[in-house]
C-alpha positions as CSV (number, residue, x, y, z in Angstrom):
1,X,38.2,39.1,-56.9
2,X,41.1,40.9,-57.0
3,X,44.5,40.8,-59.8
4,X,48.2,42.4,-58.8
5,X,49.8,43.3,-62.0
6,X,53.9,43.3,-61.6
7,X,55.8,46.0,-63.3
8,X,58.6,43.5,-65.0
9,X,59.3,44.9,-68.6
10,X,57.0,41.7,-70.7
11,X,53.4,43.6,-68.9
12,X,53.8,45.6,-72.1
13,X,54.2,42.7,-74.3
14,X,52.0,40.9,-72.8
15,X,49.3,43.9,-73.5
16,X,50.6,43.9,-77.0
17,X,50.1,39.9,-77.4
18,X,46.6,40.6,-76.2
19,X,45.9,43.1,-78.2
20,X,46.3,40.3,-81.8
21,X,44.7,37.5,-80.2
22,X,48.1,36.4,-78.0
23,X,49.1,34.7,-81.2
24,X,53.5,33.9,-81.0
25,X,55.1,32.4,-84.4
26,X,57.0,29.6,-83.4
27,X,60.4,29.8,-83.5
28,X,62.7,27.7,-86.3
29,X,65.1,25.3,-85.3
30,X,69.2,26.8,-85.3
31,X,71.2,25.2,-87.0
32,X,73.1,23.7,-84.2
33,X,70.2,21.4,-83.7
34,X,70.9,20.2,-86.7
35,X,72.2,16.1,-87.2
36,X,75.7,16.5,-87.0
37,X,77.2,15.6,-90.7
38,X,79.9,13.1,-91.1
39,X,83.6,13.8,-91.9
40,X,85.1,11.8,-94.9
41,X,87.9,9.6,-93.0
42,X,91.6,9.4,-94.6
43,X,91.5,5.8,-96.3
44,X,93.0,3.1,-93.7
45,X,95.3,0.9,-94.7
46,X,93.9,-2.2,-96.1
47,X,92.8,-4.3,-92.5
48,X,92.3,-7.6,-92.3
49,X,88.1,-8.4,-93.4
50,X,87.1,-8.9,-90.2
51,X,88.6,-5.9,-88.2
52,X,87.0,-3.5,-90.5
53,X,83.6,-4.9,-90.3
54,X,83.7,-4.3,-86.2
55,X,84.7,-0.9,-87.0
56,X,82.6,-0.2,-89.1
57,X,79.5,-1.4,-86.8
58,X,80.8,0.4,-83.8
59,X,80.6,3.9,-86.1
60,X,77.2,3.0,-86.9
61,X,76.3,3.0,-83.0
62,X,77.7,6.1,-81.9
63,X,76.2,8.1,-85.2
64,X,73.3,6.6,-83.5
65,X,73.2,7.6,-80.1
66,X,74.8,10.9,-81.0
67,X,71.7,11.1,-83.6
68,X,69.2,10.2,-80.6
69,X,70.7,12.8,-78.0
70,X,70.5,15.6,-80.3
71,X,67.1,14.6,-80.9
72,X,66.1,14.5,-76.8
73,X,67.7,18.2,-76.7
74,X,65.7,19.3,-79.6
75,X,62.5,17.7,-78.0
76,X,63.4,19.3,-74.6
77,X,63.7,22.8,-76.1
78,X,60.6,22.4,-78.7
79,X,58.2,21.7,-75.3
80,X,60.1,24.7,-73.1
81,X,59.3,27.1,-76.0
82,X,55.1,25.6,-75.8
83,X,55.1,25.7,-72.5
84,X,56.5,29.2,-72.4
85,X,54.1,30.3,-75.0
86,X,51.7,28.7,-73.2
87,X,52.0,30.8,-70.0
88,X,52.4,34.0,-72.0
89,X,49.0,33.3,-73.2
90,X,48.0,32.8,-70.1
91,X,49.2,36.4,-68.8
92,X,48.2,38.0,-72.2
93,X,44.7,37.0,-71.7
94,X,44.6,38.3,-67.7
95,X,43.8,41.8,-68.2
96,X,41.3,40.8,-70.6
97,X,39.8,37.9,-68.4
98,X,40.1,40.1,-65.4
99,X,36.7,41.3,-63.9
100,X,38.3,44.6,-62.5
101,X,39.2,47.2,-65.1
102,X,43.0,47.8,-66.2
103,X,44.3,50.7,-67.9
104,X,47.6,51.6,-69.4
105,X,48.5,55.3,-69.8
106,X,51.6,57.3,-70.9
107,X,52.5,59.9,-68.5
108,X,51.6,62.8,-70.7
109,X,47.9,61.3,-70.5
110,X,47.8,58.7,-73.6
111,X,45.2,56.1,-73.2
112,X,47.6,52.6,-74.1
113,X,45.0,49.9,-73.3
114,X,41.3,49.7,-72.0
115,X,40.1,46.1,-71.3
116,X,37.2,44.6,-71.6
117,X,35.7,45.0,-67.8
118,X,36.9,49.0,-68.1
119,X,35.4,49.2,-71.4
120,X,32.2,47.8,-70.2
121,X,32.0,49.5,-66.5
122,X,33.0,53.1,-68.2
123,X,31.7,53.0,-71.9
124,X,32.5,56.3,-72.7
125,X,35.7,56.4,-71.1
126,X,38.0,55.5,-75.0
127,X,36.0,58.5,-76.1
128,X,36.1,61.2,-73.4
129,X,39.9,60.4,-72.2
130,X,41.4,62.4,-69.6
131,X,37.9,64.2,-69.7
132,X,36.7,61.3,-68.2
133,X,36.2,61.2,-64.1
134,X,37.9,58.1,-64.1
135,X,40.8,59.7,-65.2
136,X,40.5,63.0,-63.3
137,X,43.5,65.3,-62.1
138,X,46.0,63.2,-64.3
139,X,48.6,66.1,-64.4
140,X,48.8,65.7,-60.4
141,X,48.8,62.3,-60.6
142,X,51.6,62.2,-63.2
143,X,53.6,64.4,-61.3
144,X,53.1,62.3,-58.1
145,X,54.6,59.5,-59.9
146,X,57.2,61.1,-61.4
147,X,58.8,62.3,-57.9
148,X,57.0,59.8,-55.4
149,X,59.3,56.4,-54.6
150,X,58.0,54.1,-55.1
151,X,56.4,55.3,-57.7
152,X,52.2,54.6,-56.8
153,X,49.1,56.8,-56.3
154,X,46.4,55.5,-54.3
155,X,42.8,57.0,-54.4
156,X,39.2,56.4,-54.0
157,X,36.6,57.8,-56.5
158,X,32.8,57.7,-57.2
159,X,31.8,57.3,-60.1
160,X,27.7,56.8,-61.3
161,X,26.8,56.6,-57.9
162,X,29.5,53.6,-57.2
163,X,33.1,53.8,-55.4
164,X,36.4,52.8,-56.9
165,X,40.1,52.4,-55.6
166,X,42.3,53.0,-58.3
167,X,45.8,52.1,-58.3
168,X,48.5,54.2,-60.6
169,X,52.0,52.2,-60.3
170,X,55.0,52.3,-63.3
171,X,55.4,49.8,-65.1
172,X,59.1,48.7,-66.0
173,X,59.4,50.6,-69.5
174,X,59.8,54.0,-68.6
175,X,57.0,56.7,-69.7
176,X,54.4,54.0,-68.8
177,X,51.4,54.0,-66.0
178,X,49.0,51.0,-65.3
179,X,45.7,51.7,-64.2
180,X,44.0,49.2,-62.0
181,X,40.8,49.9,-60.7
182,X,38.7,47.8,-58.0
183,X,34.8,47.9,-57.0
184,X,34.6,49.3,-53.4
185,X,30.7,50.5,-53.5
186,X,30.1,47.7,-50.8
187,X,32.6,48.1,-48.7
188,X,31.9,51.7,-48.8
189,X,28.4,51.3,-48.2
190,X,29.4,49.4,-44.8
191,X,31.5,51.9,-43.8
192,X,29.1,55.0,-44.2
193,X,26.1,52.2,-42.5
194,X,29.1,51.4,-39.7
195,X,29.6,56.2,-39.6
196,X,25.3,56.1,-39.3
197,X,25.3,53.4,-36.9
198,X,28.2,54.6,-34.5
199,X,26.4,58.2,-34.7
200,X,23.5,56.8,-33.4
201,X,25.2,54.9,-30.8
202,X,27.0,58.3,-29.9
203,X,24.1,60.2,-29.9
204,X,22.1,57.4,-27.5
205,X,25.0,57.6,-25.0
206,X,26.0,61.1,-25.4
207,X,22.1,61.6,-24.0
208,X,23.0,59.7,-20.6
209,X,23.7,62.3,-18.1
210,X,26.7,60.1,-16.2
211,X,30.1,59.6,-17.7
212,X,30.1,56.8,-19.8
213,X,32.6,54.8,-21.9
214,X,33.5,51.2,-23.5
215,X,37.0,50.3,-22.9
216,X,38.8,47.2,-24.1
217,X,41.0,44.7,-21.8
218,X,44.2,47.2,-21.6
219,X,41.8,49.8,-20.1
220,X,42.0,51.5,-23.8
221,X,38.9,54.3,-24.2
222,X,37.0,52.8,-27.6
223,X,34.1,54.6,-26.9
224,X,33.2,58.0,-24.6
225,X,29.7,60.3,-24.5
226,X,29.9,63.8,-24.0
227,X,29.7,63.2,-20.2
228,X,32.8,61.6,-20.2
229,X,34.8,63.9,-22.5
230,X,34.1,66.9,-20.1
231,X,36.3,65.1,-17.5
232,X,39.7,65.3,-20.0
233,X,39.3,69.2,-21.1
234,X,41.3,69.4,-23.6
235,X,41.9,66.3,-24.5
236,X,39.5,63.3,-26.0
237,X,39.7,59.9,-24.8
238,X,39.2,58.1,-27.8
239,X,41.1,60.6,-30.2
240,X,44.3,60.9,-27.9
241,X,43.9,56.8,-27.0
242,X,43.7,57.2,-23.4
243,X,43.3,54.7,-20.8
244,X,40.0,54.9,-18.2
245,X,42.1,55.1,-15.1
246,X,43.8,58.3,-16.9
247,X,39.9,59.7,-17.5
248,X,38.6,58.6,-14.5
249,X,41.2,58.7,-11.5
250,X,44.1,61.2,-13.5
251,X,46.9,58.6,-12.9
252,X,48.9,56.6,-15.6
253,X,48.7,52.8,-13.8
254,X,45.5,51.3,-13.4
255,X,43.8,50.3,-9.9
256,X,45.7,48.7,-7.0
257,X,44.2,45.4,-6.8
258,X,45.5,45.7,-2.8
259,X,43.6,49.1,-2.4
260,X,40.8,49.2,-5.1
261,X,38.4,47.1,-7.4
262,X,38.9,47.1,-10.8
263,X,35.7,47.3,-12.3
264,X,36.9,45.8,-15.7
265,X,39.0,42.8,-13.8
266,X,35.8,41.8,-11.6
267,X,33.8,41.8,-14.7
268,X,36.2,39.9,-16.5
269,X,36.4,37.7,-13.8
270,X,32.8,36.8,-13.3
271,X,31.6,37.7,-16.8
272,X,28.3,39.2,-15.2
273,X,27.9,43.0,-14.6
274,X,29.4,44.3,-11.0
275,X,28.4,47.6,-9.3
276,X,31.6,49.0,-7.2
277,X,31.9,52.3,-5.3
278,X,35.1,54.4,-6.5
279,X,36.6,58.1,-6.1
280,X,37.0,59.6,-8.7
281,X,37.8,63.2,-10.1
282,X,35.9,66.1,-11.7
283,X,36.9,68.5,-14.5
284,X,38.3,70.5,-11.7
285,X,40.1,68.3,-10.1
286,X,38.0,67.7,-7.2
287,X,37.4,64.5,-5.4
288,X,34.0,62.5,-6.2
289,X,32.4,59.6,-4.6
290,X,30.8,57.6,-7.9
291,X,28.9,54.5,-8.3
292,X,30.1,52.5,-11.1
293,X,28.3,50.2,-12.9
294,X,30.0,48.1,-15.5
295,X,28.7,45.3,-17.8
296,X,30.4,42.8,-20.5
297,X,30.6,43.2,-24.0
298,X,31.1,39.4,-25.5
299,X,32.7,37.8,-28.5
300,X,31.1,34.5,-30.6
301,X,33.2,32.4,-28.5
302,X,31.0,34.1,-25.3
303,X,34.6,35.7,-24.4
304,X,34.8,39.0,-22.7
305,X,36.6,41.5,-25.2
306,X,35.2,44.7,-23.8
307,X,33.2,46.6,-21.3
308,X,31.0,49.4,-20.9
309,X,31.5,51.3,-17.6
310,X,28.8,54.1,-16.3
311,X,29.6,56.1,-13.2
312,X,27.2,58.0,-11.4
313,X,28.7,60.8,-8.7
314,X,26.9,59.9,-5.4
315,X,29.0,62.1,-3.8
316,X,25.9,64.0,-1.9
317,X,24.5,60.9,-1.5
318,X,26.8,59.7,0.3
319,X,27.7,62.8,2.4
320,X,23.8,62.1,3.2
321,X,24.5,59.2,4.5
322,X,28.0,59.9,6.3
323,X,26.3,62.4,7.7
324,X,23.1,60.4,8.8
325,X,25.7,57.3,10.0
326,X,27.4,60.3,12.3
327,X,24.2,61.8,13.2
328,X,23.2,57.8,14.4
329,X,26.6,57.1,16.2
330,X,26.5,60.4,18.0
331,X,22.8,59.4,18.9
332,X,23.9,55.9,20.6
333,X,27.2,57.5,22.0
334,X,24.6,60.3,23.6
335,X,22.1,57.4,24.4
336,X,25.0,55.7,26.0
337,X,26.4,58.1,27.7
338,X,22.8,58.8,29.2
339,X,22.8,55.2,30.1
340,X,26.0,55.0,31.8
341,X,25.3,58.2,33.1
342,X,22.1,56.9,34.9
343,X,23.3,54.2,35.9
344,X,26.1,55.7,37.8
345,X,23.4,57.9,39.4
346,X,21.7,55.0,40.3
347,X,24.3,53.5,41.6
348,X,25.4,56.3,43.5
349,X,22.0,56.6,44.9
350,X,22.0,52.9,46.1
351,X,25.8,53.8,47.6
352,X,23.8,56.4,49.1
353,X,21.0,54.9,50.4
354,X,23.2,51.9,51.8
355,X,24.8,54.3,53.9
356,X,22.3,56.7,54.7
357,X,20.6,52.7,55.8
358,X,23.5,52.2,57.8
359,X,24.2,55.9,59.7
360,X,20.9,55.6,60.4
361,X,21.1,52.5,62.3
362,X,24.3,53.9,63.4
363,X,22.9,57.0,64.7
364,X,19.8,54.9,66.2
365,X,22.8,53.6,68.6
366,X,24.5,56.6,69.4
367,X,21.2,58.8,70.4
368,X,20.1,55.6,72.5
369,X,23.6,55.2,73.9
370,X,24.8,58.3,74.1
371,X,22.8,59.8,77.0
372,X,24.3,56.2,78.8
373,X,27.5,57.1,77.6
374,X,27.8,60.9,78.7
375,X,26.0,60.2,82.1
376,X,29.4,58.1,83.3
377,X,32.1,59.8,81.9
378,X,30.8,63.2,82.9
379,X,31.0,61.4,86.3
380,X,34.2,60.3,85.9
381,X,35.7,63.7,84.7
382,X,33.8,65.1,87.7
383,X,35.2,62.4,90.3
384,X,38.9,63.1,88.3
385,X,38.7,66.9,88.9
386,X,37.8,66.4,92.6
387,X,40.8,63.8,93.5
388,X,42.9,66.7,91.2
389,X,41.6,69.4,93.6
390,X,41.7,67.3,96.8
391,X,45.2,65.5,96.9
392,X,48.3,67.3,97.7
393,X,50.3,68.4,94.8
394,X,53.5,67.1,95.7
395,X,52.7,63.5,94.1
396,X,53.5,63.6,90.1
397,X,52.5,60.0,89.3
398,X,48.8,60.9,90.8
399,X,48.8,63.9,88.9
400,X,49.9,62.2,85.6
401,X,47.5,59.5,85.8
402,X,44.6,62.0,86.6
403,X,45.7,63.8,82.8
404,X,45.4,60.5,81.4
405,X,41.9,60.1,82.7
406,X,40.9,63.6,81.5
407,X,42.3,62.7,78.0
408,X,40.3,59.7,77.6
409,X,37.3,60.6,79.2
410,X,37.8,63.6,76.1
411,X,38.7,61.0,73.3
412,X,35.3,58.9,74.7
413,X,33.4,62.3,74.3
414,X,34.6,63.1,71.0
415,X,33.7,59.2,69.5
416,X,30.0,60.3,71.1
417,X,30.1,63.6,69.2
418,X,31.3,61.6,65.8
419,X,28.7,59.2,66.1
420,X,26.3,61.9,66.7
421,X,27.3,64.0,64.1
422,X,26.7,61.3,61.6
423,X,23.6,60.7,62.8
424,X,22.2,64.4,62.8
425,X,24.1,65.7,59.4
426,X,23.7,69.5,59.2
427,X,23.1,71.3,56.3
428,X,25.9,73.8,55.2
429,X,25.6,77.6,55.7
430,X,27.7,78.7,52.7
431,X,30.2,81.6,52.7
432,X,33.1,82.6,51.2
433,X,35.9,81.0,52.7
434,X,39.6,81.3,52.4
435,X,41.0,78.0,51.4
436,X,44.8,78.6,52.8
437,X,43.6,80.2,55.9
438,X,41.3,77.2,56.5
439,X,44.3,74.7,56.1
440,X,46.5,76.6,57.9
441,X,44.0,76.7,60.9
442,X,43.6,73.2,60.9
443,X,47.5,72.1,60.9
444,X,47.8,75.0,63.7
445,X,45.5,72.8,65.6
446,X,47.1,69.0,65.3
447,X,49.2,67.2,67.5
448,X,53.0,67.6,66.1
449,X,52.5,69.8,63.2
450,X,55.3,71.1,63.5
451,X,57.0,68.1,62.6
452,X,55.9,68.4,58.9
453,X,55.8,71.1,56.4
454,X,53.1,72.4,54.6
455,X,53.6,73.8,51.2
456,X,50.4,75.0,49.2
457,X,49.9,76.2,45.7
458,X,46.9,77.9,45.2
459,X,45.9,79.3,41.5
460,X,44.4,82.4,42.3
461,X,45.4,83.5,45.5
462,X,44.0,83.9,47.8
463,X,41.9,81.2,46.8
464,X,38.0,81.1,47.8
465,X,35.6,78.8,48.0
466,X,31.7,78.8,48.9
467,X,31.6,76.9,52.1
468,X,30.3,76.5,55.4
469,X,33.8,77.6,57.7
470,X,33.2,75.1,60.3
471,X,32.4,72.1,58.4
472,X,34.9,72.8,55.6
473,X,37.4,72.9,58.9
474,X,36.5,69.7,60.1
475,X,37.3,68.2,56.6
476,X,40.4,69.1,57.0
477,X,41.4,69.3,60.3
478,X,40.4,65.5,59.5
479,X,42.9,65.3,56.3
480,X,45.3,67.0,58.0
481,X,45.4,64.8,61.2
482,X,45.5,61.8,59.1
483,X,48.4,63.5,56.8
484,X,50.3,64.3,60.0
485,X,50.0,60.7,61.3
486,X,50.8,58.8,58.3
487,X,54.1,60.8,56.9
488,X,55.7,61.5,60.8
489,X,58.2,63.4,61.4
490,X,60.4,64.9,58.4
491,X,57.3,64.6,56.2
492,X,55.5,67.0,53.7
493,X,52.2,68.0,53.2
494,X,51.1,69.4,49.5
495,X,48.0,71.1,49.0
496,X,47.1,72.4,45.0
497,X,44.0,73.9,44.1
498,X,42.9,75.2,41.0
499,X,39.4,76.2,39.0
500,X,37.7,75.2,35.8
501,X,34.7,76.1,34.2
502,X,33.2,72.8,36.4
503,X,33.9,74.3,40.1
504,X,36.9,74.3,42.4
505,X,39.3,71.4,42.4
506,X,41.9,70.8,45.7
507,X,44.1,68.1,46.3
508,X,45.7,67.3,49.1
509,X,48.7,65.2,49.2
510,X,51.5,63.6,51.8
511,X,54.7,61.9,51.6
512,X,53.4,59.3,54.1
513,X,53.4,54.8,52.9
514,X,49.8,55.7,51.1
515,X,46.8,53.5,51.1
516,X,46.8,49.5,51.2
517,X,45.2,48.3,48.2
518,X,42.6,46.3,49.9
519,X,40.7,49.0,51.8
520,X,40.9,51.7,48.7
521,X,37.5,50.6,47.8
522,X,35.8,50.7,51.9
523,X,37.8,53.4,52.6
524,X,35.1,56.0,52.7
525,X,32.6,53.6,54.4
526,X,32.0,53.6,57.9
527,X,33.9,51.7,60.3
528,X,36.2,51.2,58.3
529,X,40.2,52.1,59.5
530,X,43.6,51.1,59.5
531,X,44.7,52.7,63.1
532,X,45.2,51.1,66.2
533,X,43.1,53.4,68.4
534,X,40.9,54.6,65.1
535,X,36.8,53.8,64.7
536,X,36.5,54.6,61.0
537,X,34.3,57.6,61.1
538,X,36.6,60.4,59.8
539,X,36.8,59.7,56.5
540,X,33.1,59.2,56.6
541,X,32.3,62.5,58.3
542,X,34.0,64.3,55.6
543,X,32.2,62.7,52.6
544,X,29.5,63.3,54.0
545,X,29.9,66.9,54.4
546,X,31.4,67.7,50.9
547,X,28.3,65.8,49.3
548,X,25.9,67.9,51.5
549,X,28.0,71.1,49.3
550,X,26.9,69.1,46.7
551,X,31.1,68.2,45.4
552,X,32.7,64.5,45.9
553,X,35.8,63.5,47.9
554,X,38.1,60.7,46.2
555,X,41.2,58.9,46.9
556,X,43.2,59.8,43.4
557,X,45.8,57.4,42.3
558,X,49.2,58.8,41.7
559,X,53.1,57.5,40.5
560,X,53.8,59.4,44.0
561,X,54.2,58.1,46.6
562,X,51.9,58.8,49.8
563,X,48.1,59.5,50.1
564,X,46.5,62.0,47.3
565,X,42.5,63.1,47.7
566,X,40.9,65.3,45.5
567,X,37.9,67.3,46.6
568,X,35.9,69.3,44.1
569,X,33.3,72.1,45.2
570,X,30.8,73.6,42.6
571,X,31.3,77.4,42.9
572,X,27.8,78.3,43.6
């Protein structure tokens, strides 16, 4: 229970009242409430009998209520004056009835009034005055008084083992200090059980090795262990009333909802402990991958009002695992790769034996045919040579028509060799060859090269590859034909070549209409040809030779226009 004194000028009387009992002598009626007395009248004339007797009654009647109002005032101001005495009693016997103890002091240190509850908590403090502890350090307290506005002292003292807050205030009459003085032992007692018990708490969190903290629903720090602190040096979290995000991530707005998880909004959310993984930062600065783990803190209504966050730094965990993830993607890439890998090789090899399967039927007919084949037109060019030798030589149409049998009987020969060759495939003797000489050879040696121009660039030069001359010459005395046919006259024949750490790499490329779109995927196959006269076995031919010099021949697509193939040689 607690009393306020005020500080109007009648606490003093009031103490003084107290001090005999609270006895008041009532005051005496003034004069003025006196019954008004009654003027002597100048004799009337003598009225009639009856006129004077109404006068004389009406008189009578306002005496009377002039009589009876002064009495009501009277009456009125008689009970204001109990029931003011009345309430002065009242307050006269509060610091007496009061439980706390009130003092009254002068401010040069005389002891005015000790009631009952001080004389009884502190019996020896009428005796031992200012010597008393109660009373201790008066001059400092007077002084504080004197200059301090308004004029009160607050303090806490202990005294026989139990805590007091005293209250010096003036009162309204000057020179004069009251004293009041209120038990505080239990409150004091559950603030030092509330020090002991958030010691402990600190010292059982303050013992977990990952930064730790209670924060309350506007991200404010209520609680951090040493962990924690070590991430703000120079600063405390609690003491300087940071923010988590401020501790944890070293910015001044909390998570993104669009980019992050709050760990205190999902746990609001849910009310149920959530596990989230965040980056956060070191004492240094330095990035950190942390596992936090947060759980609620909740009121009597079962209301979140706070929540304890924990972050462990997984951050080599998780490099661990990044690295494992990229050690297991490379693994199915390289597994992958393997598998696409064999199964172009397999592919290839089926490719291959579906041709090899078919040159070898092919080559089955040629070396049963081509004895049959060679028998005639060696007759033939025998017959032709004899009629060329025998009739006169004055008849050009006999002599034309002989050249034309010669030069058929030769294209018939040269289909026999081609289907022979295919059929009897040589390996390559490899030597150094010069690539530019090579191409220049074999456009030397086609029909109406001249009507094109060749233009090479060749990184080195002279560029060399590991060949076998004749073969390599049939390649692309084959190219070159089929250049020279396609692009006619006007037209322009490119060859590049350069080398990488893989082998040799030429392309050869003409201005001519290109490939149709159809045949790009046959075109290496044999039999295959878009010529009038053509038996599809050039093309063929020269795949067949590059892969026996263990390189590839392809028909490259290009925004050019004409024919592009790229031929690439290993360099051993």
């Amino acid at each position: 229970m607690s009393y306020r004194l005020r500080t109007e000028g009648w606490v003093f009387t009031l103490l003084s009242l107290a001090a005999t009992g609270g006895r008041i002598m009532a005051a005496k009626p003034s004069s003025k409430a006196k019954s008004p007395s009654r003027k002597t009248a100048a004799a009337p004339k003598t009225p009639p009998k009856s006129h004077a007797v109404g006068k004389k009654r009406r008189g009578k009647t306002a005496a009377a209520a002039h009589l009876h109002s002064a009495r009501q005032a009277l009456s009125r101001d008689i009970a204001g004056r109990k029931r003011a005495e009345e309430e002065m009693r009242r307050m006269a016997a509060l610091p007496l009835q009061n439980p706390n103890p009130v003092l009254a002091m002068s401010l040069e240190g005389q002891l005015l009034f000790v009631s009952p509850a001080a004389a009884q908590t502190f019996p020896t403090l009428s005796a031992e005055g200012l010597r008393h502890c109660v009373l201790a350090d008066w001059p400092s307290v007077a002084d504080a008084l004197r200059h301090r506005s308004p004029p009160m002292v607050r303090r806490e003292v202990k005294v026989d083992g139990a805590w007091y807050l005293q209250v010096f205030f003036h009162a309204a009459e000057p020179n004069r200090v009251l004293v009041y003085l209120v038990d505080i032992t239990e409150r004091k007692r559950a603030e030092e059980a509330m020090r002991k018990s958030r010691e402990f708490l600190q010292t059982v969190i303050d013992a977990i090795p990952d930064p730790t903290m209670v924060v309350d629903l506007n991200h404010r720090v209520l609680l951090a262990n040493r962990a924690a602190r070590r991430l703000t040096p120079g600063k405390d979290p609690v003491g300087d009333a940071m923010c988590c995000h401020q501790v944890s991530h070293r910015r001044d707005t909390p998570c993104d909802p669009t980019t992050d998880s709050c760990p205190l909004r999902e746990v609001v959310a849910r009310k149920a402990p959530v596990t989230l993984e965040h980056t956060h930062y070191d004492a240094q600065g330095q990035e950190r991958f942390v596992e936090v783990s947060a759980a609620p803190v909740f009121d009597e209504a079962g209301e979140v009002i706070q929540v304890v966050e924990s972050s462990r730094d997984i951050t080599d965990r998780w490099q661990a695992e990044e690295a494992a993830r990229k050690a297991q993607a490379e693994l199915l890439d390289e597994r992958q790769h393997e598998k696409e890998h064999a199964e172009a090789e397999l592919a290839q090899m089926r490719d291959r034996l579906v041709r090899a399967t078919r040159l070898a039927a092919i080559g089955q007919v040629s070396a049963s045919i081509a004895h049959d084949l060679r028998n005639p037109l060696g007759t033939v060019r025998n017959a032709a040579y004899y009629l060329g030798r025998r009739l006169p030589k004055d008849q050009p149409e006999v002599a034309e028509y002989l050249g034309i049998i010669n030069q058929e009987v030769a294209a018939a020969d040269r289909i026999i060799t081609n289907l022979l060759a295919v059929a009897r495939a040589k390996e390559p003797i490899k030597h150094p060859v010069d690539l530019g000489q090579t191409i220049r050879e074999a456009l030397a040696g086609t029909k109406q090269a001249e009507a094109v121009r060749l233009r090479m660039s060749l990184a080195p030069e002279p560029f060399t590859v590991r060949a076998d001359p004749d073969q390599l010459r049939q390649v692309f005395r084959s190219l070159v034909a089929n250049a020279v046919e396609a692009t006619g006259s006007g037209g322009e024949i490119v060859v590049e070549a350069a080398r990488d750490a893989d082998g040799d790499s030429i392309v050869l490329r003409d201005t001519g209409p290109g490939v149709a779109q159809e045949v790009r995927e046959s075109l290496f196959e044999p039999l295959v040809t878009t010529k009038a006269k053509g038996i599809g076995l050039g093309l063929t031919i020269c795949r067949q030779i590059i892969e026996h010099h263990g390189g590839s021949i392809e028909l490259i697509d290009e925004d050019k226009p004409g024919a592009a193939f790229r031929i690439r040689l290993p360099r051993q």
